[in-house]
C-alpha positions as CSV (number, residue, x, y, z in Angstrom):
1,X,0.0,0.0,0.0
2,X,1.6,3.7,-0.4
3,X,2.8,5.2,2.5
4,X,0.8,8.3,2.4
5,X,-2.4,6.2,2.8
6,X,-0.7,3.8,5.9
7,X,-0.3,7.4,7.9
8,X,-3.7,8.7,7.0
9,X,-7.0,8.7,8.7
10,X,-9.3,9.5,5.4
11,X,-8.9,9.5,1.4
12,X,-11.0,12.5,0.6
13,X,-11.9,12.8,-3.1
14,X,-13.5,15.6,-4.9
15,X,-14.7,15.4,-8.3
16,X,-15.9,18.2,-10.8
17,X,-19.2,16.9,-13.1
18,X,-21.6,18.5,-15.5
19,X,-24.6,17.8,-17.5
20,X,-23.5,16.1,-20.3
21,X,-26.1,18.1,-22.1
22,X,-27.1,21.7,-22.0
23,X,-27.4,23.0,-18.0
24,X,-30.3,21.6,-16.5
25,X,-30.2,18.5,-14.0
26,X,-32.5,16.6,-12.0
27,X,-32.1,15.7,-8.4
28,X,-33.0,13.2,-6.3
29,X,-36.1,13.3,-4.7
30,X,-37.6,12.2,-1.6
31,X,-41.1,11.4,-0.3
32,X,-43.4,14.4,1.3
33,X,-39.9,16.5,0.4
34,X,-38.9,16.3,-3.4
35,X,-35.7,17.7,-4.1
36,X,-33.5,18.6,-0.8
37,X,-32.4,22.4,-1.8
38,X,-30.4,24.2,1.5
39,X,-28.7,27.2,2.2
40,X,-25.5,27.5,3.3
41,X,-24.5,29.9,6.6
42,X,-23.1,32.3,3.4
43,X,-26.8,32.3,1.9
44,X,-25.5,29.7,-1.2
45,X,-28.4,27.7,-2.2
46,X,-27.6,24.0,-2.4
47,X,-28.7,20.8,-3.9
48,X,-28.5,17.6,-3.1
49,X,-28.1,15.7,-6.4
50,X,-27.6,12.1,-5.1
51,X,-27.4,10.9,-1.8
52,X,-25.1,8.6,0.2
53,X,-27.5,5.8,0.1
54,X,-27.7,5.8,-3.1
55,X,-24.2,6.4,-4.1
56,X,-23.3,3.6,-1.4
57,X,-26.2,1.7,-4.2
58,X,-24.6,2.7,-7.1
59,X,-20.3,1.4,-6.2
60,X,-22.0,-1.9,-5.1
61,X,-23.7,-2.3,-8.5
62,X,-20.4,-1.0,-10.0
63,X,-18.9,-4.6,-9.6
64,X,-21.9,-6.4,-10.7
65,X,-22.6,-8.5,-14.1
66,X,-24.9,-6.1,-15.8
67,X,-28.6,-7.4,-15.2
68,X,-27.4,-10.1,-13.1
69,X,-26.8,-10.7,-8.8
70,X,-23.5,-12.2,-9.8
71,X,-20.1,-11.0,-9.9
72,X,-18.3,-9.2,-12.4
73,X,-16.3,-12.2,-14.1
74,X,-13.0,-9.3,-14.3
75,X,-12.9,-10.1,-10.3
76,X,-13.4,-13.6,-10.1
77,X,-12.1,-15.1,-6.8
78,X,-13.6,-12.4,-5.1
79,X,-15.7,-13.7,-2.1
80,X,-19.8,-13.1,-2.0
81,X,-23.0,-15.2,-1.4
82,X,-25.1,-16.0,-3.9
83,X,-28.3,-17.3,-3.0
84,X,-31.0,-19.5,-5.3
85,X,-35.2,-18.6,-4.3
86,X,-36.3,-22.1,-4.4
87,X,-40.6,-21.7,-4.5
88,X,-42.7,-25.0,-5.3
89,X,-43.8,-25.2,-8.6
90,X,-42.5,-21.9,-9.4
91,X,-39.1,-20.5,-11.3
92,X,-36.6,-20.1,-9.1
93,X,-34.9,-16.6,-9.1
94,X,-31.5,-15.2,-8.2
95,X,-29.9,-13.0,-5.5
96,X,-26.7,-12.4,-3.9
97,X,-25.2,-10.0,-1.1
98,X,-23.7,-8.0,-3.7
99,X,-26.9,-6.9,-4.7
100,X,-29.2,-7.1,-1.7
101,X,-30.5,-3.8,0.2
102,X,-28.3,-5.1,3.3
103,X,-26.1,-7.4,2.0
104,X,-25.3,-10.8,4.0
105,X,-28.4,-9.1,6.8
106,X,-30.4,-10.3,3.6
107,X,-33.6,-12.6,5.1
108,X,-32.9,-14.7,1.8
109,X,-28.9,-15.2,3.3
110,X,-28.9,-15.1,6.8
111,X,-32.2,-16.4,7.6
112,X,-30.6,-19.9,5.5
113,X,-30.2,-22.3,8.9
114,X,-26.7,-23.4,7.0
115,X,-25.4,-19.8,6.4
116,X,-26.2,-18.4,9.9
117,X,-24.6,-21.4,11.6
118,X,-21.2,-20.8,8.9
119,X,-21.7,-16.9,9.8
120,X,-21.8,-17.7,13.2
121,X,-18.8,-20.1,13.3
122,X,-16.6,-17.2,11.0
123,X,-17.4,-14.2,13.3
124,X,-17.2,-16.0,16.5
125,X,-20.6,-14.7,17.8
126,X,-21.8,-16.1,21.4
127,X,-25.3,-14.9,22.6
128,X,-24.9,-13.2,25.4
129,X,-20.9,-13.0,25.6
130,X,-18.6,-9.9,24.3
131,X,-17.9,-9.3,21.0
132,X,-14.9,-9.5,19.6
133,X,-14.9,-7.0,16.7
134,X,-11.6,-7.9,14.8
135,X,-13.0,-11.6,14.5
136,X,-16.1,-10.3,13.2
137,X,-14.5,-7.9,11.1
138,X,-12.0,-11.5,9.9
139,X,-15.4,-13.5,9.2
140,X,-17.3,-11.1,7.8
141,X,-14.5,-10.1,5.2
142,X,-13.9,-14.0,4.6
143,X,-17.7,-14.4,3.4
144,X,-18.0,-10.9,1.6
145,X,-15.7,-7.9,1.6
146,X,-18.1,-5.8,0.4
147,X,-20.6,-6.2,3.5
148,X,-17.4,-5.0,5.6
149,X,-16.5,-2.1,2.8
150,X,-19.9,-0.7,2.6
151,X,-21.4,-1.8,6.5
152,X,-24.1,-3.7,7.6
153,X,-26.1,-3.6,10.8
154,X,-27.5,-7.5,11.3
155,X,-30.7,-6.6,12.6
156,X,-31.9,-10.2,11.4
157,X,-29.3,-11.6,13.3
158,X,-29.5,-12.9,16.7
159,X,-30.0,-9.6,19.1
160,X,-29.0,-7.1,16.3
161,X,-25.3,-6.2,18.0
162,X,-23.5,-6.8,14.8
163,X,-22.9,-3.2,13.4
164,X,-20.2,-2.3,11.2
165,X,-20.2,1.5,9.5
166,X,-19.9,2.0,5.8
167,X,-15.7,2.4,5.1
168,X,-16.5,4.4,1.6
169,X,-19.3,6.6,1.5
170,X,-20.3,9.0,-1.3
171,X,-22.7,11.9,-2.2
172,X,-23.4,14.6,-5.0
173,X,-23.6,18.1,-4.4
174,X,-24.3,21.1,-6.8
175,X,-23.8,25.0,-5.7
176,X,-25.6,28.0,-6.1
177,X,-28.7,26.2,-7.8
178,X,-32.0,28.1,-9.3
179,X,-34.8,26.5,-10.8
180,X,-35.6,25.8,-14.1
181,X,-39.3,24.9,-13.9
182,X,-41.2,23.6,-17.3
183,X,-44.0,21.0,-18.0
184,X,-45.6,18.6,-20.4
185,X,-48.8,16.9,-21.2
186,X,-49.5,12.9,-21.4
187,X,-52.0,12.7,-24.7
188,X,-54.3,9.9,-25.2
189,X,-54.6,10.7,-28.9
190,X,-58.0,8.3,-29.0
191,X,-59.9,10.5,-26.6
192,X,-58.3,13.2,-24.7
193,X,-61.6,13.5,-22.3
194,X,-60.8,9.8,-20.9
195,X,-64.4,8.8,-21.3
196,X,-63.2,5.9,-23.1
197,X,-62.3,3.1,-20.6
198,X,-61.1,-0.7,-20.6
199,X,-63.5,-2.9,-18.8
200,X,-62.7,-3.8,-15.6
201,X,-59.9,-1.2,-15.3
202,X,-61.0,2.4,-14.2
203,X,-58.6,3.7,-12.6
204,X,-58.0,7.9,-12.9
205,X,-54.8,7.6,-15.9
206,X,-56.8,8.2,-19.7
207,X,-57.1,11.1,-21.2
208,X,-54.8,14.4,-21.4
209,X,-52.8,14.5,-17.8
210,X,-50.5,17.9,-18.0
211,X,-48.1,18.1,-15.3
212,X,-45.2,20.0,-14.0
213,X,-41.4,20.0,-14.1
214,X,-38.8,21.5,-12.0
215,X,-35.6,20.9,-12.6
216,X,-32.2,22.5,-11.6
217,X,-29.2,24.4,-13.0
218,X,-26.4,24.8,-11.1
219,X,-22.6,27.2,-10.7
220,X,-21.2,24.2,-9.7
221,X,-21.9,20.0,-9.6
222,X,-19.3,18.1,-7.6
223,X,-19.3,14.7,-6.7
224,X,-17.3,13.8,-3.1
225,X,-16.0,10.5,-1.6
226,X,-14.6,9.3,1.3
227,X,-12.7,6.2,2.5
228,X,-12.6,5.6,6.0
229,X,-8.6,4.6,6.1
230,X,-8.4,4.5,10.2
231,X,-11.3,2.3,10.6
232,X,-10.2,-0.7,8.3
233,X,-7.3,-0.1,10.0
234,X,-8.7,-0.5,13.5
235,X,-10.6,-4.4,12.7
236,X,-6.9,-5.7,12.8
237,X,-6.8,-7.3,9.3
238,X,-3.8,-8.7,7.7
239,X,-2.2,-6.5,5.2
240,X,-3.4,-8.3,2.5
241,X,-7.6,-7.9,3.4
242,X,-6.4,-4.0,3.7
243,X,-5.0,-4.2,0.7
244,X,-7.7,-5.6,-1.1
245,X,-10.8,-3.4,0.2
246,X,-8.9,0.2,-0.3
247,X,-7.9,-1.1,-4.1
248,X,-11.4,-2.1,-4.6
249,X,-13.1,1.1,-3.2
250,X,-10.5,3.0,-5.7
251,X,-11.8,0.5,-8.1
252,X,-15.5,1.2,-7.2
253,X,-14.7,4.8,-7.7
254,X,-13.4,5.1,-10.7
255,X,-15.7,2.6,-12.4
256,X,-18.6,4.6,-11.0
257,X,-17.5,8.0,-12.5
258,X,-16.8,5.7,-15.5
259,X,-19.8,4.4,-16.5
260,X,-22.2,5.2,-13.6
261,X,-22.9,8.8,-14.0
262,X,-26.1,8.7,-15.8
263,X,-28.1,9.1,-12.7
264,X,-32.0,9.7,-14.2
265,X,-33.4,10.3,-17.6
266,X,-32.8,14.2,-16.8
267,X,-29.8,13.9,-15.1
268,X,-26.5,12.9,-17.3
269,X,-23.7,13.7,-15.9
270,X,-20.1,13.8,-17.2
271,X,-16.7,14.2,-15.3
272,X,-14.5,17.5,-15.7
273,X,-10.9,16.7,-15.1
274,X,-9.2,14.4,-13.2
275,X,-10.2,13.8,-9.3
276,X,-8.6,16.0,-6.8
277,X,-7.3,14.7,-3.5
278,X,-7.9,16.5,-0.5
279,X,-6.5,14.3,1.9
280,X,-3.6,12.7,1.9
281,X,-2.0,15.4,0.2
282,X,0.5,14.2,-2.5
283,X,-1.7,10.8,-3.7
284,X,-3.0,10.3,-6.9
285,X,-6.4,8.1,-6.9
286,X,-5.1,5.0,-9.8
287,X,-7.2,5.1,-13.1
288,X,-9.6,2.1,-13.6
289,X,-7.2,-0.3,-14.4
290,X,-4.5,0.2,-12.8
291,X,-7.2,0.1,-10.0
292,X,-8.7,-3.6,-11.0
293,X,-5.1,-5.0,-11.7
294,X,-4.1,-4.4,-8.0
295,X,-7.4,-5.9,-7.0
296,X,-6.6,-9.0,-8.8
297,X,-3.2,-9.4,-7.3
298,X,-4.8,-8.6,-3.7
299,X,-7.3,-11.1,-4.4
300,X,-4.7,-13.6,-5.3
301,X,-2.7,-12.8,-1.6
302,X,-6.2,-13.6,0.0
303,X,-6.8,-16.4,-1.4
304,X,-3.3,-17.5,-1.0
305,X,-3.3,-16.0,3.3
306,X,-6.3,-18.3,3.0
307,X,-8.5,-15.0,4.4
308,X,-11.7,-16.6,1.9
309,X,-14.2,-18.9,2.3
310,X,-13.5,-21.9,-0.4
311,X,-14.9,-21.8,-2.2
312,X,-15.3,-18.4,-2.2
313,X,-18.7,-18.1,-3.3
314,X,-20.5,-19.8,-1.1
315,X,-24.1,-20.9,-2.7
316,X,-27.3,-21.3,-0.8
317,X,-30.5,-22.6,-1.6
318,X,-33.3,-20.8,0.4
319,X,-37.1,-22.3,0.2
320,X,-39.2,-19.4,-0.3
321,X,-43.3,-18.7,-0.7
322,X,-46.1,-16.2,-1.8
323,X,-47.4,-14.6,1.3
324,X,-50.7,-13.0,-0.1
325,X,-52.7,-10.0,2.0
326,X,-53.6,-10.9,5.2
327,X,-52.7,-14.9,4.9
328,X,-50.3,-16.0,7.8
329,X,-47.3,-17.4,7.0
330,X,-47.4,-21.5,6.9
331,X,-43.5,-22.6,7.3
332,X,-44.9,-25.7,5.7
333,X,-45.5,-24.6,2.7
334,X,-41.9,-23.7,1.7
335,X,-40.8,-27.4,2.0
336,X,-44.1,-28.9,0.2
């Protein structure tokens, strides 16, 4: 690892963006809020263009197989779960902790009697003994590294005292914003008064529905990241497992601001220049490859430390049914 980043606390990276189009964005929004404009204690109006949650979203998905749960085949060796939906007389489906809301805290993962007993075993949990965070920290980055990278809290787990923070966090800002408000019209070109209805469907959506747009240009749209340095540091890893999860959150990056950037329909964004590092000063953040290529070799000193499960993607089967409105669950009925 460079030396800058063994004597720092934080990587702090700052990124430049702009629409890749024109001037006008669109922001997240938020239920019973919409967009999240604020002023600063200057009076600069601010937008929040993406939040951590869904940046956090966004770098997990970065290593993923395009329309798939799996792995990106360029990481192979890399350790995840990967779970099969088994319902009766119904097509099984896929999942994995790379792509689940809360990773190996999944119901479809941990609630599988075989992976909480091999979760239990890795982290060295005891119900109602102390914890011993860098064994947790060991099994949890044996199963998945990513669930250690980006946190989990596993709530479905025992009594819920399993809580490890995200490492790399990320969020979108954009400064000194104004609205740009405009609208449109859905036409129903057959009958714009929506008299005309499908039997048996009436719902409120025919005829000619104008709405409203508000959208956003901005002085300035900058994207910021942060990787907490100190705290992998702090679960007592070998240098290896360090090695591996700050290479694949530079990874992560970079392949995000790569390909990732195209964040709604209305908001496309494109990177000006290169990232600037805040902290350490002096480091340069590697380019995409360079990024993957140190990946690879730090997944090859894993494997070779023997810090992965084997095989390193460990498969689960996990029964699964239709719970309708109102019907209690039946256990039974998984295993019919």
């Amino acid at each position: 690892m460079d030396k800058l980043l063994t004597q720092a606390s934080r990587l702090l990276v700052e990124v430049d963006l702009k629409p890749i189009q024109g001037d006008r964005l669109q922001p997240t929004g938020f239920a019973d809020l919409g967009a999240a404009v604020y002023d600063r204690p200057d009076g600069t109006r601010m937008l929040l263009v993406e939040s951590s949650q869904s940046v956090a979203n966004r770098l997990e998905h970065a290593i993923l197989l395009p329309g798939t749960a799996r792995l990106d085949p360029d990481l192979v060796g890399l350790p995840y779960v990967l779970v099969k939906l088994e319902k009766k007389d119904a097509v099984s489906a896929e999942t994995s902790s790379l792509f689940e809301a809360h990773r190996i805290n999944s119901p479809f993962i941990i609630a599988n009697d075989g992976f909480e007993q091999k979760f239990r075993e890795a982290t060295g949990y005891a119900k109602g003994q102390p914890l011993s965070w860098p064994k947790i920290a060991k099994g949890i980055f044996k199963l998945d590294p990513n669930s250690l990278l980006h946190g989990i809290f596993m709530a479905n787990f025992e009594d819920g005292r399993i809580k490890i923070p995200r490492a790399l966090t990320g969020f979108i800002e954009a400064e000194n914003v104004r609205e740009a408000h405009s609208g449109g019209v859905k036409n129903n070109p057959i009958d714009p008064s929506g008299t005309i209805r499908v039997v048996g469907y009436d719902k409120d959506v025919y005829g000619n529905v104008p709405y409203h747009r508000k959208e956003f240009v901005a002085a300035r749209i900058r994207a910021y990241f942060n990787l907490d340095l100190a705290l992998l540091r702090s679960y007592a890893l070998e240098q290896p497992a360090i090695d591996l999860l700050t290479n694949l959150a530079f990874f992560k990056i970079r392949r995000f601001l790569n390909q990732g950037l195209r964040l709604r329909t209305a908001c496309d964004l494109n990177v000006v220049g290169e990232p600037h590092i805040t902290a350490p000063s002096g480091f340069c953040l590697p380019n995409e490859e360079d990024a993957k290529a140190a990946v690879l070799l730090a997944i090859k000193a894993c494997a070779a430390s023997n810090l992965f499960a084997v095989p390193p993607v460990t498969e689960l089967e996990t029964p699964v049914i239709l719970k309708l409105k109102d019907q209690k669950q039946d256990a039974s009925e998984a295993t019919e």
